[in-house]
C-alpha positions in Angstrom: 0.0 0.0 0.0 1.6 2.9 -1.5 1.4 5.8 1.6 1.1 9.8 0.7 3.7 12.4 1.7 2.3 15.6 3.3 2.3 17.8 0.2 0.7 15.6 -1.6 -2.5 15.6 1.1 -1.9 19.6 1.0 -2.6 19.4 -2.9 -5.6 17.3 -2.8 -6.9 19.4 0.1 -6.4 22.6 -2.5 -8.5 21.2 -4.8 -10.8 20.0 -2.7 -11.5 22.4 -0.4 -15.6 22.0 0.0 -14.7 17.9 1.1 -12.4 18.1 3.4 -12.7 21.8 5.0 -16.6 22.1 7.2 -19.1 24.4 6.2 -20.0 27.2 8.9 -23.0 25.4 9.7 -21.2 21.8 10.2 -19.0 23.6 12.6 -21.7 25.8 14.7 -25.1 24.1 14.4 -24.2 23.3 18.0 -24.5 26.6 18.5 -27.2 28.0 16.4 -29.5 25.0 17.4 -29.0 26.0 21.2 -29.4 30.1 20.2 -32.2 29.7 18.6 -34.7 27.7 21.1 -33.1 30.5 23.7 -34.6 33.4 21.1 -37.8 30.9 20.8 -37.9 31.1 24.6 -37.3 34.8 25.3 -39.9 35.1 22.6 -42.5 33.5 24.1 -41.9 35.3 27.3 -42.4 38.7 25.6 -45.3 37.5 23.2 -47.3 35.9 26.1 -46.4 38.1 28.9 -44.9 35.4 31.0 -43.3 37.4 33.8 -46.4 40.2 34.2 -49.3 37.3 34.6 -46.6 35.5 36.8 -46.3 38.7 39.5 -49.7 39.7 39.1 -51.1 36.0 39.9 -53.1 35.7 43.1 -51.1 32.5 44.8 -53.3 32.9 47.8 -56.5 32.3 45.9 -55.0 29.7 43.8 -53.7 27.8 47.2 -57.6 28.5 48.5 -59.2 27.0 45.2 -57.3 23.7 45.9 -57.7 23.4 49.6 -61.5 23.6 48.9 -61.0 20.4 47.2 -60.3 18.7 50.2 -62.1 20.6 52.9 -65.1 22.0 53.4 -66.4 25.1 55.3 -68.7 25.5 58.2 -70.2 29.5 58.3 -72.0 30.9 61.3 -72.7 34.6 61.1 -72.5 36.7 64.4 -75.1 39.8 63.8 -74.9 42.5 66.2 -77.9 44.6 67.4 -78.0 48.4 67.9 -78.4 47.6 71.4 -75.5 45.0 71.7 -76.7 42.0 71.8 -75.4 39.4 69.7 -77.2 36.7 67.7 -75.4 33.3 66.2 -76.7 31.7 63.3 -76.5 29.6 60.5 -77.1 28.6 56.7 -80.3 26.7 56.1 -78.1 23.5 55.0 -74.5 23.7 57.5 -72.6 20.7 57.9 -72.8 20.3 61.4 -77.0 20.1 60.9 -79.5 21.7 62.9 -79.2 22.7 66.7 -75.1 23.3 65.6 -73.3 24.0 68.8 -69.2 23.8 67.9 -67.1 23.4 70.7 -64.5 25.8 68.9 -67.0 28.6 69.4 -67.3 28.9 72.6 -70.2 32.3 73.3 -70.9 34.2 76.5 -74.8 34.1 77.1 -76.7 36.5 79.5 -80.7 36.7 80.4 -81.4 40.7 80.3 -84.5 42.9 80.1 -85.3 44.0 76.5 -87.7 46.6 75.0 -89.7 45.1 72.2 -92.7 46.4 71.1 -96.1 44.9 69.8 -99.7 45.5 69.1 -101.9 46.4 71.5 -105.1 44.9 71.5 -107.9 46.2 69.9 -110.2 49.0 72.1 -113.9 48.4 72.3 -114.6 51.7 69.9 -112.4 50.2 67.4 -114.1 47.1 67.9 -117.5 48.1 67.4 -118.8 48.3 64.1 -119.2 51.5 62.8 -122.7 53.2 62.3 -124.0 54.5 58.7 -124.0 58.2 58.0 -124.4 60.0 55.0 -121.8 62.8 56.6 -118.1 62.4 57.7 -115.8 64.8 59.2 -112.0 64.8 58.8 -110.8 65.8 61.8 -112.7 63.6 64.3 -111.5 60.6 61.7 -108.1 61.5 61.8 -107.7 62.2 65.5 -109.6 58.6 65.9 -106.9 57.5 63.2 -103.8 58.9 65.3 -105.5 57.6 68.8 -105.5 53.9 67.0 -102.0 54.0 66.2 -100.8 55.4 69.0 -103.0 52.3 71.2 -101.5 49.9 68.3 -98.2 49.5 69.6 -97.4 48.8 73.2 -93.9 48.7 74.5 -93.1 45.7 76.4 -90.2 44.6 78.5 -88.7 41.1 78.0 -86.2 38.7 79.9 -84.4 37.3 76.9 -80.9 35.3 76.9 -78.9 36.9 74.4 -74.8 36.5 73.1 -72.6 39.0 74.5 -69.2 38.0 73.9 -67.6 35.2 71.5 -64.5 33.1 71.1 -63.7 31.5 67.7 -60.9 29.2 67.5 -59.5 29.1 64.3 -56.9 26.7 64.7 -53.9 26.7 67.1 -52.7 30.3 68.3 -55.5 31.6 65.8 -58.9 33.1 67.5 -61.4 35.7 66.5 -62.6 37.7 69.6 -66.1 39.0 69.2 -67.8 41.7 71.2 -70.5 44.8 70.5 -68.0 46.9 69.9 -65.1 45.9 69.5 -63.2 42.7 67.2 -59.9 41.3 68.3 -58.4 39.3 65.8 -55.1 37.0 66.7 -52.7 34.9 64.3 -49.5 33.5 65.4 -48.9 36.2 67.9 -49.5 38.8 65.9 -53.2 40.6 67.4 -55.2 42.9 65.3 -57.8 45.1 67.5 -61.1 46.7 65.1 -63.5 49.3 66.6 -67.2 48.6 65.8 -69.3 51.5 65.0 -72.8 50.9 64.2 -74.5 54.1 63.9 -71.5 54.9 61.4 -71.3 51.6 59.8 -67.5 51.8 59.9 -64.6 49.8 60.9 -62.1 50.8 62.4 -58.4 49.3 63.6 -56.3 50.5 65.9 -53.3 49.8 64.5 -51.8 49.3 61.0 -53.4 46.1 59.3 -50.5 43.0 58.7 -50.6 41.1 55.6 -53.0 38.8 56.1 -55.9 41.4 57.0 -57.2 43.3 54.3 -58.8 47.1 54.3 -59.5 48.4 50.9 -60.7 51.6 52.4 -60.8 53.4 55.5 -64.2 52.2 57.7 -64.9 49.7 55.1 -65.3 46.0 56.4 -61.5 43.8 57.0 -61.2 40.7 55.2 -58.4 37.9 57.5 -57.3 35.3 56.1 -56.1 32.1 58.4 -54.4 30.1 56.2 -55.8 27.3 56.1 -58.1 27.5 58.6 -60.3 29.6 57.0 -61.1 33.9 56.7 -63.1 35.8 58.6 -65.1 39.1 57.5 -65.3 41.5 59.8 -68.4 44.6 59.2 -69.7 47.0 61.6 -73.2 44.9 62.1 -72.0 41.4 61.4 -69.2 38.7 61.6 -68.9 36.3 59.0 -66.8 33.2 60.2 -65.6 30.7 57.5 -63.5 28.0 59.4 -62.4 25.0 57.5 -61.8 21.7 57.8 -60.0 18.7 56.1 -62.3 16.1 54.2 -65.6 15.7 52.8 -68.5 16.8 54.8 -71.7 14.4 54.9 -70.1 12.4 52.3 -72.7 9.0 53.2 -75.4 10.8 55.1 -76.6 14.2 55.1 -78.2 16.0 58.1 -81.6 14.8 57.5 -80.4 11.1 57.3 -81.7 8.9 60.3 -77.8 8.1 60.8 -76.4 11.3 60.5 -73.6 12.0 63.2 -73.0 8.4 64.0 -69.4 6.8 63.7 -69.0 3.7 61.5 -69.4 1.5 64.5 -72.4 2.8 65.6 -73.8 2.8 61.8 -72.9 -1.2 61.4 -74.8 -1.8 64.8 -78.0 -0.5 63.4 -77.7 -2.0 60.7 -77.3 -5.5 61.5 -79.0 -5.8 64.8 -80.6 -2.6 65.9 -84.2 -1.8 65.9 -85.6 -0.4 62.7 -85.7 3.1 62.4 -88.2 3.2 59.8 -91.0 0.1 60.1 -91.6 0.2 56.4 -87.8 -1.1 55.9 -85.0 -2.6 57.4 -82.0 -0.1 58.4 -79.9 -1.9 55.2 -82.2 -0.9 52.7 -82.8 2.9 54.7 -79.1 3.2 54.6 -78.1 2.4 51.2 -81.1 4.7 50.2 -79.8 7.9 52.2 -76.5 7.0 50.7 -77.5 7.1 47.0 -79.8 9.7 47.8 -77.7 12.1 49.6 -78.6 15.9 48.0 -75.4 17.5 49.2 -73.4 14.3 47.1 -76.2 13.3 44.7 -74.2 9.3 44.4 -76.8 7.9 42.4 -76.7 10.8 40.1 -73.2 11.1 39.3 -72.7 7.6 39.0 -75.7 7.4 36.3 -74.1 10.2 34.5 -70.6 8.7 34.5 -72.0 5.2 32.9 -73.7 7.6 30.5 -70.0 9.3 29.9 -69.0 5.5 29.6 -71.4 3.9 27.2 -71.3 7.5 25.2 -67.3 7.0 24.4 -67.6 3.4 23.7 -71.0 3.4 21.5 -69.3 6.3 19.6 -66.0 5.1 18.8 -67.6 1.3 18.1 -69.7 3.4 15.5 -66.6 5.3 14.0 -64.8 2.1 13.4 -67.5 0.2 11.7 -67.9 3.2 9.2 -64.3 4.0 9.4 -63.3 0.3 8.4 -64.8 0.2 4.5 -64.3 3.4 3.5 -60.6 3.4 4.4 -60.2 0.8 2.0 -61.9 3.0 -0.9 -59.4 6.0 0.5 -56.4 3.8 0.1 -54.5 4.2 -2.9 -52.9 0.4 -3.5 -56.3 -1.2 -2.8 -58.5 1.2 -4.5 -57.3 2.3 -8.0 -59.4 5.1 -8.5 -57.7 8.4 -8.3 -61.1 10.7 -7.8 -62.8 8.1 -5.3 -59.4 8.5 -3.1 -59.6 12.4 -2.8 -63.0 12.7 -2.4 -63.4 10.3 0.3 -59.9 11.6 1.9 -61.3 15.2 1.7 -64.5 13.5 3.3 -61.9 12.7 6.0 -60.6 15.8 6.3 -63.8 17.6 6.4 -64.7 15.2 10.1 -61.8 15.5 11.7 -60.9 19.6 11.2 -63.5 20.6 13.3 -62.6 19.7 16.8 -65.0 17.1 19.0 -66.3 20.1 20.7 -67.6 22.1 17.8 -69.5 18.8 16.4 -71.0 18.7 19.8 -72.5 22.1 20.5 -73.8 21.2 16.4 -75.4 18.1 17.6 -76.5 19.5 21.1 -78.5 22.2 19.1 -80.2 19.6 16.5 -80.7 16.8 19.0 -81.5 18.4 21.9 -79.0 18.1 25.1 -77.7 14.9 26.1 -76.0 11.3 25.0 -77.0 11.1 21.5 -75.5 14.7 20.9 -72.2 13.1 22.7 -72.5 9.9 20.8 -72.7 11.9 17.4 -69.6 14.0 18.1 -67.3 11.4 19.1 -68.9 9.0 15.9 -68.2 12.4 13.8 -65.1 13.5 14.6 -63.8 10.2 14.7 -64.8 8.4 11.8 -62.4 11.0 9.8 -59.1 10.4 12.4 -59.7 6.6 12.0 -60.5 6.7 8.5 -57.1 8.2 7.7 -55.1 6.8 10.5 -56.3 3.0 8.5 -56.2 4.3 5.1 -52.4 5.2 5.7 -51.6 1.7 7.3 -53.5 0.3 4.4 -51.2 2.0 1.8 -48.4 1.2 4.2 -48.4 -2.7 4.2 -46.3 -5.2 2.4 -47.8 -6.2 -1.4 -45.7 -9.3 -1.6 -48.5 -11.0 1.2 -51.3 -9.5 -1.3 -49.4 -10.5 -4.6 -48.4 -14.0 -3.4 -52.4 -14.7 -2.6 -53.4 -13.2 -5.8 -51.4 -15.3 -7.6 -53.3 -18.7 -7.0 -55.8 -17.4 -8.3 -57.8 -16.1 -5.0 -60.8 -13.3 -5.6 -60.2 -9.9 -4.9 -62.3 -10.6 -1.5 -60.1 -13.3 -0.7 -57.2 -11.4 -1.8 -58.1 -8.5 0.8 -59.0 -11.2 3.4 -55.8 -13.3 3.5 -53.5 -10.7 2.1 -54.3 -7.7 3.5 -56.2 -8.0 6.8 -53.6 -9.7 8.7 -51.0 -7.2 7.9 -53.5 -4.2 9.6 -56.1 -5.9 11.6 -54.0 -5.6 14.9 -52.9 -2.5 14.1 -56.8 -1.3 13.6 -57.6 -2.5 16.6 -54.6 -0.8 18.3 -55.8 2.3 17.3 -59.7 1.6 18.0 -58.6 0.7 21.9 -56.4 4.0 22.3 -59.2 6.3 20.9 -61.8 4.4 23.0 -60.0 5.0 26.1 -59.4 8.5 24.6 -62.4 9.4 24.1 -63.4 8.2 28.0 -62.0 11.7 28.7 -63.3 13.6 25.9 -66.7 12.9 26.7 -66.5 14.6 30.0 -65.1 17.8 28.1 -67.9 17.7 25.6 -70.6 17.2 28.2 -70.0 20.2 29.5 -71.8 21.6 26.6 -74.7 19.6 27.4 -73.8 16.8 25.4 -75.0 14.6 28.5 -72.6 12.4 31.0 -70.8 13.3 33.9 -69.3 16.8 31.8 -72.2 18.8 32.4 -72.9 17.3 36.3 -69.1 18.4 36.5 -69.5 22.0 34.8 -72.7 22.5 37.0 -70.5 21.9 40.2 -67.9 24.5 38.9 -70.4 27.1 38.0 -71.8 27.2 41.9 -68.1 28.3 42.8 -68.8 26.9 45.8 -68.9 23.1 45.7 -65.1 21.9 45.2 -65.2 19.3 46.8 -68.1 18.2 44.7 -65.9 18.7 41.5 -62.6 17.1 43.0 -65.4 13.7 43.5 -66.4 14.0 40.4 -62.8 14.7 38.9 -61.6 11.4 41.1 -64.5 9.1 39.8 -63.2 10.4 36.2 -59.7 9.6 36.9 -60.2 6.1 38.0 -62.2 5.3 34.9 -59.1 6.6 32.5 -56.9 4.3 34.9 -58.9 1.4 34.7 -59.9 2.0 31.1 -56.0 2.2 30.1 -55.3 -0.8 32.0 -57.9 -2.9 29.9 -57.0 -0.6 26.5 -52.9 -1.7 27.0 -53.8 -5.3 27.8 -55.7 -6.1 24.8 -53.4 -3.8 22.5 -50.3 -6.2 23.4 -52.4 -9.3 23.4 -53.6 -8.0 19.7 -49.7 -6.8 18.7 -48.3 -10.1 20.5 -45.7 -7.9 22.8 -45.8 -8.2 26.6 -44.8 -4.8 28.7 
């Protein structure tokens, strides 16, 4: 092997110079690659104002939102009267039921005399019935007028029992001290003091607020916020307490259920050997009736709608791959020789699947009316295009030596597709059939929403009330273990179909 001297390798390296010598690009793509997803970036961060809705977001709100999730609040109101005496009360439908006595507010009760006045009862004139006259005079009708009035209300003294001082605990080193006149608010050793003025209806605080107590204006009400605890609102007439707690309240039975308050034990006892509580059933079939019944939780509705949500996804995409199936064959090139039949049914494609899932359903919910068929429709819709291309591509994919070798004994053009072409695509069709199935599991609660029926609109109606969190994060739960167990089942029968294991 004959070696080359150095000038030699210099000369062809002259007259070679775009072989041997790299571009710009071969020798900084590094660089440029890596420069130009930084511009992308910085881009973004301009374009979309990254940084401004980052500072101006409202973390404490955002941190409330989730913790209602998982909690849920119980809201007595403290109203105070112009004479000082304080009255505790609470929403129609509170957690803790009727009769609600917290041991975390503890209130200071005294019997005093009030003033209350009410109608007198009626004088013997007024009682009479009045004689017929053809004349009437004004004044003695109006001085009989004022007299009545005056004999119509009657002040009376009372012994009443009435709130004048309360204690709220709001967790540990966090209370809300409640009196006619005066609020004392403390958080981790940190004490806020707000004068009352009723005749003024004004707030006012001694001191300057801290962070977590809010004043957008001088004598307006003061807004404190206790972490997780709960808030408190603070007005000249009223105290509105909003203490939380962790977990789910009335999550079997509501405060109008016959085993309402009773611990698990207790519940099991009556069940299975107390008395009945209602003689028209046993205390199985009245439990399991409060349960699916419950109006805060509404079980046996949400579990209705998500087997709706269920049977919505599957009847759809079953639809969509029946249709789907034939005409991808006529969309496929090497199995349908027709040039014109191949774009018009791939434009036919096209034409299903551009219009997102959600569109098709608020098209369906307005010519159906509102509920699963609408669903069913969009998911059949919007499908049967995605599927339809997705097979017609795998069709024009596969292997013609399995078609041409079949063909060649002499088999029909059925047989031919049959035994030549099907077996090359049937487990990928199928593949593709599971994964929009289980797909589709979740777009159904999205286009339900809409009022395409299933667990979307049950889910939307929860979100509207901006109240019931904890309703949506049960709802949001049921959904996730559906997409679990539904992608379990989807990745089982898609390796059984492709013959892997995983």
């Amino acid at each position: 092997m004959q070696t080359m001297n150095m000038s030699e390798l210099e000369a062809i390296a002259a007259r070679h110079l775009g072989i041997l010598q790299r571009s710009v690009w071969q020798r900084f793509k590094v660089g440029f690659i890596a420069g130009g997803i930084l511009l992308y970036f910085v881009f973004a961060w301009w374009f979309f104002s990254i940084g401004k809705v980052v500072t101006n977001a409202n973390w404490s709100i955002a941190g409330s939102y989730l913790a209602d999730w998982v909690s849920y609040e119980v809201r007595p109101d403290i109203s105070i009267a112009a004479d000082g005496a304080m009255e505790i009360t609470y929403p129609r439908f509170d957690p803790l039921g009727p009769n609600a006595n917290p041991d975390w507010l503890k209130a200071t009760r005294e019997t005093v005399s009030r003033t209350a006045t009410t109608p007198a009862a009626p004088s013997a004139a007024a009682a009479a019935p009045a004689k017929s006259s053809s004349f009437s005079f004004m004044a003695p009708a109006a001085t009989t007028a004022k007299a009545d009035a005056q004999d119509a209300i009657a002040p009376q003294i009372r012994q009443e029992e009435i709130v004048t001082q309360a204690l709220v605990e709001m967790g540990t080193a966090r209370t809300v001290e409640i009196m006619p006149d005066r609020v004392i608010l403390s958080r981790d050793g940190e004490t806020v003091m707000l004068d009352l003025d009723g005749a003024r209806d004004t707030v006012d605080a001694t001191a300057a607020l801290p962070d977590w107590a809010e004043q957008r204006q001088p004598g307006a009400k003061v807004v404190a916020s206790f972490g997780l605890s709960g808030w408190v609102e603070v007005q000249a007439d009223k105290v509105k307490i909003r203490k939380r707690f962790f977990g789910w309240e009335n999550f079997f039975f509501d405060t109008n259920s016959a085993f309402f308050g009773k611990g698990a034990g207790e519940v099991a006892g009556l069940i299975f050997a107390g008395e009945r509580l209602d003689p028209a059933r046993s205390n199985l079939s009245l439990a399991w009736n409060d349960i699916l019944y419950n109006p805060s939780w509404q079980h046996l509705d949400v579990w209705t709608k998500l087997l709706q949500t269920i049977v919505m996804a599957f009847i759809g995409t079953l639809f969509a791959m029946i249709v789907a199936f034939p005409l991808s064959f006529l969309a496929a090139r090497n199995i349908f020789r027709n040039r014109l039949a191949n774009q018009i049914i791939k434009r036919f494609f096209d034409f299903q699947r551009s219009v997102d899932m959600l569109i098709w359903a608020l098209f369906f919910t307005r010519a159906f009316g509102p509920g699963p068929l609408a669903g069913m429709s969009a998911i059949f819709f919007t499908d049967t295009g995605t599927l339809g291309k997705l097979y017609a591509e795998a069709l024009e994919n596969i292997d013609d030596k399995q078609r041409e070798g079949v063909k060649s004994v002499g088999a029909a053009p059925l047989a031919v597709q049959r035994f030549g072409v099907l077996p090359q695509v049937l487990p990928l069709f199928a593949s593709q059939a599971l994964y929009f199935w289980e797909s589709n599991t979740r777009s159904a609660t999205i286009i339900g929403a809409v009022g395409a029926g299933g667990i979307g609109l049950k889910l939307w109606e929860a979100m509207r009330t901006n109240s019931d969190w904890e309703n949506v994060a049960y709802m949001v739960l049921l959904i996730l273990i559906v997409v679990f167990v539904f992608d379990g089942i989807s990745n089982a029968l898609r390796s059984r179909l492709m013959g892997t294991k995983h």
